[in-house]
C-alpha positions in Angstrom: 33.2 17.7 11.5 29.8 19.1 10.1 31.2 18.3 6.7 32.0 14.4 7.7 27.8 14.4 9.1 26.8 15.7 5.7 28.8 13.0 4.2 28.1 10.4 6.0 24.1 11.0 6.1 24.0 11.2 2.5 26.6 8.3 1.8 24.7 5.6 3.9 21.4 6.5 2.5 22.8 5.9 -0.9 24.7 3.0 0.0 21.1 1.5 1.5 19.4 2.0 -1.3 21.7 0.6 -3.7 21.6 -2.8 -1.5 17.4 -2.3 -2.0 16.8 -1.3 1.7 13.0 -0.5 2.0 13.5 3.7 1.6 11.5 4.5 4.7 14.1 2.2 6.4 17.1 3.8 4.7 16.1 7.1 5.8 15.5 6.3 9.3 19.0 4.3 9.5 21.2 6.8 7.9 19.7 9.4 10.4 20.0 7.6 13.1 23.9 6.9 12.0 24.2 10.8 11.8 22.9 11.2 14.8 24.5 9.0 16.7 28.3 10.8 15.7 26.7 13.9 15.7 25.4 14.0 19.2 27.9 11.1 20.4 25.5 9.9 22.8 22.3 6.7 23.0 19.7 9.4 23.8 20.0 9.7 19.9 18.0 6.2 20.0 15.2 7.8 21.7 15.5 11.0 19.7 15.3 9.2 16.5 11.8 7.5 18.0 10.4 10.8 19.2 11.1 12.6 15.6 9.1 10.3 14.5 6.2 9.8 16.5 5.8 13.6 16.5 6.5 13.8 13.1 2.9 11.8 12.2 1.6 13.4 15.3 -1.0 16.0 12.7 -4.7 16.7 12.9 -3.9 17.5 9.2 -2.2 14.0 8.5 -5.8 12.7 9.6 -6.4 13.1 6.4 -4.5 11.0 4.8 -5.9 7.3 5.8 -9.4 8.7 5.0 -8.6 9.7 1.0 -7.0 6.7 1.0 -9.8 4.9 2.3 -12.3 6.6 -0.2 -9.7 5.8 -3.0 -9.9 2.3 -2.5 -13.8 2.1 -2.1 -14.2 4.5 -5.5 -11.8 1.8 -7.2 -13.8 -1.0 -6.4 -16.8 0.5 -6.4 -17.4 1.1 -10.4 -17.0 4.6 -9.9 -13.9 4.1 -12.7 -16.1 2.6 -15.0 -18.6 5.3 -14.9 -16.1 8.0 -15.1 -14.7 6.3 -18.2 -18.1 6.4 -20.0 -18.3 10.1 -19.1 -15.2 10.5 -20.6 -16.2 9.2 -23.9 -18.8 11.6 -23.7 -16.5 14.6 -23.6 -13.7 13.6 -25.7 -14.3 10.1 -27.4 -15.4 11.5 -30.5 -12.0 13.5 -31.3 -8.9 12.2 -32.9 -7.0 9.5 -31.3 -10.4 9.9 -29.0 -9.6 6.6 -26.6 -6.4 7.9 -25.5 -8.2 11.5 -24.9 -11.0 9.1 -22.8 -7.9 7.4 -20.9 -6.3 10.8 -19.9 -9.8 12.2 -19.1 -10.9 9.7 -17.0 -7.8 9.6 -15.3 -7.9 13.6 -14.2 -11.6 12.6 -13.1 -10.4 9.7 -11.0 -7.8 11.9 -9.9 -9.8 14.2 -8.8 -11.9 12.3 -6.6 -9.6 9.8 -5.3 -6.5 11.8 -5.3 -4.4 8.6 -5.8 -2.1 8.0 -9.0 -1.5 4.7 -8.3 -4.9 4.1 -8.3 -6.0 5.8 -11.1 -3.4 3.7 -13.2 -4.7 0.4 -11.8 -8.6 1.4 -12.2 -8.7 3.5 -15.6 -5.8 1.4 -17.2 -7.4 -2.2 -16.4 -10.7 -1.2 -18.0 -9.0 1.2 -20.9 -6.1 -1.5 -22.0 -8.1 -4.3 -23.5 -10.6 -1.3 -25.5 -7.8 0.4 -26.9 -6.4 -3.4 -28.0 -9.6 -4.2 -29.5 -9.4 -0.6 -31.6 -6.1 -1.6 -32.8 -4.1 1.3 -30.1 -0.4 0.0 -30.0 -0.3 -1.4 -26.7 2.6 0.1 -25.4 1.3 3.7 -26.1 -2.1 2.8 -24.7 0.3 2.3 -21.2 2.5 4.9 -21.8 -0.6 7.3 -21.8 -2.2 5.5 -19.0 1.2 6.4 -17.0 1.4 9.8 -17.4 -2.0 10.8 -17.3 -2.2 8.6 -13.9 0.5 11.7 -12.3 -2.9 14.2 -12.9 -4.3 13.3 -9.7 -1.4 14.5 -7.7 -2.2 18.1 -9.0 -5.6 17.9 -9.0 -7.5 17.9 -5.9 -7.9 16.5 -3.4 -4.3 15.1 -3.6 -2.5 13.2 -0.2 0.4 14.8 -1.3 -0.4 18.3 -1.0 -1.4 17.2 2.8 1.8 16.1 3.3 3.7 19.4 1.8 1.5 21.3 4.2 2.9 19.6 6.7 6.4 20.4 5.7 6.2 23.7 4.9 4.7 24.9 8.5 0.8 24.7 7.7 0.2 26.2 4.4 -3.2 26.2 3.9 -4.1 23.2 3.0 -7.6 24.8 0.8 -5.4 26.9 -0.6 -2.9 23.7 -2.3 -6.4 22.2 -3.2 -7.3 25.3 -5.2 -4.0 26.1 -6.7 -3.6 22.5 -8.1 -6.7 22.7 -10.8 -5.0 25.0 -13.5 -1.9 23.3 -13.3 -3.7 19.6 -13.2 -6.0 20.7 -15.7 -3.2 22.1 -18.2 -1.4 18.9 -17.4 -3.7 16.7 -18.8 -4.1 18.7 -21.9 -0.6 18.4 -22.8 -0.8 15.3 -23.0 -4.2 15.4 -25.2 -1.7 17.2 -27.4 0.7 14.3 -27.9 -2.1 11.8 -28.1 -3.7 13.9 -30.5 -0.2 14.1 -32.6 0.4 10.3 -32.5 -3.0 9.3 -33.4 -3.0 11.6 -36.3 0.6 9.6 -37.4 -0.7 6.4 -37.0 -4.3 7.2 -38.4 -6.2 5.9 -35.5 -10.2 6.2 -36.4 -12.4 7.5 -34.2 -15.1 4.7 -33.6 -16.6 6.0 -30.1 -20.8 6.2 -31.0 -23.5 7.1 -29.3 -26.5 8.9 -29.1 -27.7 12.1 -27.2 -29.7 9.9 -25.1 -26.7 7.6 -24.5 -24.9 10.6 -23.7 -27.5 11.7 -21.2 -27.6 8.2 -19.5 -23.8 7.9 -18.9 -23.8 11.7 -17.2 -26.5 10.8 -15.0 -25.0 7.2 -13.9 -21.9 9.4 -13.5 -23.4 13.0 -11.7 -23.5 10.7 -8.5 -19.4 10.1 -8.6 -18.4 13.7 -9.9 -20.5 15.5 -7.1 -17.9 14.0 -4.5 -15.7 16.4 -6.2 -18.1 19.7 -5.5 -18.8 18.1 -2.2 -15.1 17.3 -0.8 -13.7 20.9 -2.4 -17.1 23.3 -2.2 -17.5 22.5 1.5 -13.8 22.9 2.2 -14.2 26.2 0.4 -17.2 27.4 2.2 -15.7 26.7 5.4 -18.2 23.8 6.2 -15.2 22.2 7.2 -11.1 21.2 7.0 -9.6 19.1 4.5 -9.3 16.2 7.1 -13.3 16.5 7.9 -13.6 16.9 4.0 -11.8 13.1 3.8 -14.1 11.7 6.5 -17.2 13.0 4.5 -15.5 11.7 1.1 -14.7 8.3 3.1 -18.9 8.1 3.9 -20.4 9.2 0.8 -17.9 6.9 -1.2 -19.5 4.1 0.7 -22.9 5.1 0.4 -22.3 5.3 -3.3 -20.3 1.9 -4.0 -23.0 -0.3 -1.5 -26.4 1.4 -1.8 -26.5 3.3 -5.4 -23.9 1.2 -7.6 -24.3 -1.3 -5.6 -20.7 -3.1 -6.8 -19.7 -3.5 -3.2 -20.8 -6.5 -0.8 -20.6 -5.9 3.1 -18.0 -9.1 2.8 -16.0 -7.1 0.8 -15.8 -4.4 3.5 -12.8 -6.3 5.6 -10.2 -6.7 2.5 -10.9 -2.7 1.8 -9.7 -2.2 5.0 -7.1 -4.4 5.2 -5.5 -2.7 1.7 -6.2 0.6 3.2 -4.5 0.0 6.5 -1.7 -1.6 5.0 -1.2 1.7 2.4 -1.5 3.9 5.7 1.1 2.4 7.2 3.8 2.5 3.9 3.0 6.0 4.0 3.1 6.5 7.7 6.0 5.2 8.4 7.7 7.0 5.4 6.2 10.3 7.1 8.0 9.6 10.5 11.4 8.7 9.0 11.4 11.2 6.7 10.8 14.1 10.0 13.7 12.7 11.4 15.9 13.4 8.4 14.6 16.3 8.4 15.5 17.5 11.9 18.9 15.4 11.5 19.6 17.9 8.4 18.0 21.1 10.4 20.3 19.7 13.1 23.3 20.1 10.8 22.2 23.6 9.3 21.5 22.1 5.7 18.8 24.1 5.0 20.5 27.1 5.7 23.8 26.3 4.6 22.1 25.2 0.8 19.9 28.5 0.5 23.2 30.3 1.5 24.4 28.6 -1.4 22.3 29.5 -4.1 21.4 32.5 -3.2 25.4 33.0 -3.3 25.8 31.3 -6.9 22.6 33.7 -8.4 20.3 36.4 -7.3 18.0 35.3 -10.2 14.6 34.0 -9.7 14.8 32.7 -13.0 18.5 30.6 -12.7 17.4 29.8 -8.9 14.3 28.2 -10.6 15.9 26.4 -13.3 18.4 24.4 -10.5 15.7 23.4 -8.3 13.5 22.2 -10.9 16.4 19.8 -12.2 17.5 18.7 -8.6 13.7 17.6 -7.8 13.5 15.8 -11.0 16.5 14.0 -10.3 15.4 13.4 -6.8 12.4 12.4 -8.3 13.8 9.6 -10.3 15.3 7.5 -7.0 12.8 9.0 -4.4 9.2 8.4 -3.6 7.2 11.4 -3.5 6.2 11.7 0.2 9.8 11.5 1.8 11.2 13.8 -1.4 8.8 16.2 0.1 9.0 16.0 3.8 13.4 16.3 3.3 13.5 18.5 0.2 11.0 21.2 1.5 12.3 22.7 4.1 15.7 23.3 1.8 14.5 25.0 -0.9 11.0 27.0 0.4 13.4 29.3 2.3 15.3 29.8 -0.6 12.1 30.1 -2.5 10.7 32.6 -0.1 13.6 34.8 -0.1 13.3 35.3 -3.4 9.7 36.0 -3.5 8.0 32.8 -4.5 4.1 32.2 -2.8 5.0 29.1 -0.9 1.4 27.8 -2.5 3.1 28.5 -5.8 5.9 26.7 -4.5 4.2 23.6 -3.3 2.9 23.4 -6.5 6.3 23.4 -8.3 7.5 20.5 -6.1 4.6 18.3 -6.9 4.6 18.7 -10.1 8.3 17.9 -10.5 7.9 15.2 -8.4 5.2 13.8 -10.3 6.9 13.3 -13.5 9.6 10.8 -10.9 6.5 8.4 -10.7 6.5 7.6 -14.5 10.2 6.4 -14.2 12.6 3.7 -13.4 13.8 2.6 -10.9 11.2 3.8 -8.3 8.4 4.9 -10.5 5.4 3.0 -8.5 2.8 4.4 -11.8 5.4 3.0 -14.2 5.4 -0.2 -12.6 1.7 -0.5 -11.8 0.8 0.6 -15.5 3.6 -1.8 -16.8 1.8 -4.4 -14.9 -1.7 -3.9 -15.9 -0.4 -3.7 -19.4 1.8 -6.8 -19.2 4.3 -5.0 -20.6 8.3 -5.0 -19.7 9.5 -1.6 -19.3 11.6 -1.7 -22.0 8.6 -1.6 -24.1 7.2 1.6 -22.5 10.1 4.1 -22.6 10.2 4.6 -26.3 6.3 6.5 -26.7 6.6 7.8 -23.0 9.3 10.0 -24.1 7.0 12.5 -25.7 4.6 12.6 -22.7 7.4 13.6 -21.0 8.3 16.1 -22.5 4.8 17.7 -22.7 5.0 17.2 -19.2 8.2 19.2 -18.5 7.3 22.1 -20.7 4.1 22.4 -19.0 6.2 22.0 -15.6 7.5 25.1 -16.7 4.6 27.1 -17.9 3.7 26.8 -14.3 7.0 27.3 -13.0 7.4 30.9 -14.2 3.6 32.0 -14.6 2.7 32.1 -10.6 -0.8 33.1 -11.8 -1.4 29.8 -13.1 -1.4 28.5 -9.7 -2.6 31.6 -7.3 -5.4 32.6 -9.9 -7.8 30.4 -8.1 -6.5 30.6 -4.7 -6.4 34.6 -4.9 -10.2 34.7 -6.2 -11.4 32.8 -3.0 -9.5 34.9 -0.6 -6.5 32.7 0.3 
């Protein structure tokens, strides 16, 4: 009979999807389903309501609605724009040197808004029509746009990270933050790498100028935006407070930045921001809750165990145990949004994980990262749609140079998979 539950939880949350169910209602349908020939009983109604309103029931979730929040004041606060002048600072003058300013900007963005979506929409819409003008293919232009976009769930602080502490039992949250900066970091310069490559192929010319007192004006008019990042992380650090306090503090000095210094935000602008910030809150929300119940339905069913069981049964090899959960998440990756993949998948493999040794920081890091690459493709890929979008470009159009910058991007997926100290390094030196 456990079998036939398995079955039947996994078949109707296929089946939904394929019929283009929203996937936060999918997953709360097919567990309620399970449930309710599983227990055999309408209590599962009320079960199903209470998994969920427990499962968002976090101090640490807190968090969430306030990044979001001071993502969406950053991006229309010219914070973007300012970053992107930085960038061209620090790597405009090298080969291929807008696509290098694109990804750069893009791990800055990242890195203070935490929010690939927005980084796409922000650094693409002001990098698109530059690159255009210096005669950057278009569809390489979005392709790098895409994939440097994914950066910002590595780099700190990053919503997602929140949400696999969640799942995994309350790792330390400052810990994730710190482990995420190598990884990002090494990230981003894979894909300089590729850019680098095809810019040499197509004998793209460097035409970024400026002087050293243009260079001095752009770092001051961007010190103000990059000193949320020492803020947010050094406080969180010191222990001047938790990574929800951190978001409330990015949330205010965001807005004392976009009103009073930039000034590109109008107190009538104020209610929209909010209304686009709510509205991504409650996406994300409600994916949170239905994704807890799955995960108790499957808990429920010993899943968990009966997968780790499993694998530990088919290999006692960190190595071949690594290699299979790396290509299940980037399947899962491919027809699953990041922050259910998370809340359903973690609690199956970090056992397994665990048992064989694995930091669950390391771990967390793994999953993400994995889960990133999902982003940049079809047929759930929000980045690869919102960079598609801002590009006005079909799909079809993208794949073709994106398939390079994925690769770049697995091989450095594993560099981190099987070098631990690429992700603890940080963590370790702070004491975590």
């Amino acid at each position: 009979m456990e079998l036939f539950e398995i079955l039947l939880l996994v078949i109707s949350f296929v089946l939904l999807l394929s019929l283009g169910v929203p996937i936060s209602f999918s997953i709360g349908i097919s567990s309620l389903l399970t449930m309710l020939v599983s227990i055999k009983s309408l209590p599962s109604l009320t079960t199903v309501a209470q998994r969920m309103a427990t499962g968002i029931d976090s101090f640490a979730l807190l968090a969430i609605p306030f990044f979001i929040l001071a993502g969406q004041l950053m991006n229309s606060g010219g914070i973007a724009r300012r970053l992107i002048d930085f960038a061209k600072i620090l790597v405009g003058k090298l080969p291929g040197g807008l696509a290098f300013v694109n990804i750069m900007a893009a791990m800055l963005f990242g890195a203070i808004s935490g929010s690939a979506v927005a980084a796409a929409s922000a650094i693409g819409g002001f990098m698109t029509p530059v690159m255009d003008k210096e005669g950057y293919d278009r569809s390489f232009s979005a392709a790098v746009n895409i994939t440097s976009a994914t950066t910002g769930m590595i780099i700190p602080p990053s919503n997602i990270l929140i949400v696999y502490s969640l799942a995994s039992g309350g790792v330390s949250i400052a810990a994730l933050f710190l482990a995420g900066y190598i990884p990002g970091i090494l990230l981003g310069l894979s894909l300089m790498v590729v850019a680098f490559v095809y810019a040499k192929r197509h004998s793209y010319k460097v035409k970024v100028e400026f002087t050293l007192g243009d260079a001095l004006i752009k770092f001051l008019d961007a010190l103000p935006s990059l000193l949320l990042i020492i803020i947010v992380i050094g406080g969180i650090v010191a222990g001047y407070f938790t990574a929800t306090e951190a978001s409330a503090v990015a949330v205010l000095y965001a807005f004392i930045l976009s009103v009073f210094l930039y000034k590109e935000i109008k107190f009538e602008d104020l209610p929209d921001i909010l209304l686009n910030s709510a509205s991504t809150t409650a996406i994300v929300m409600l994916l949170v809750g239905t994704s807890m119940a799955m995960s108790w339905v499957m808990a429920y069913e010993n899943i968990p165990q009966n997968v780790a069981e499993a694998l530990i049964t088919l290999s006692d090899s960190k190595f071949v145990i690594l290699v299979i959960i790396n290509i299940v998440l980037l399947f899962v990756g491919v027809f699953m949004d990041m922050t259910p993949a998370v809340l359903i998948f973690t609690p199956i493999f970090l056992p397994v994980a665990m048992q064989l040794g694995i930091s669950p920081i390391h771990f967390g890091i793994i999953m993400v990262m994995n889960l990133s690459i999902g982003l940049c493709t079809p047929p759930v890929g929000s980045v690869l749609f919102v960079g598609c979008s801002v590009a006005k470009l079909p799909i079809t159009k993208v794949i073709k140079p994106l398939i390079p910058l994925f690769v770049a991007m697995i091989i450095t997926l594993m560099f981190v998979t099987y070098i631990p100290e690429l992700s603890l390094w940080i963590p370790e030196f702070f004491g975590f």
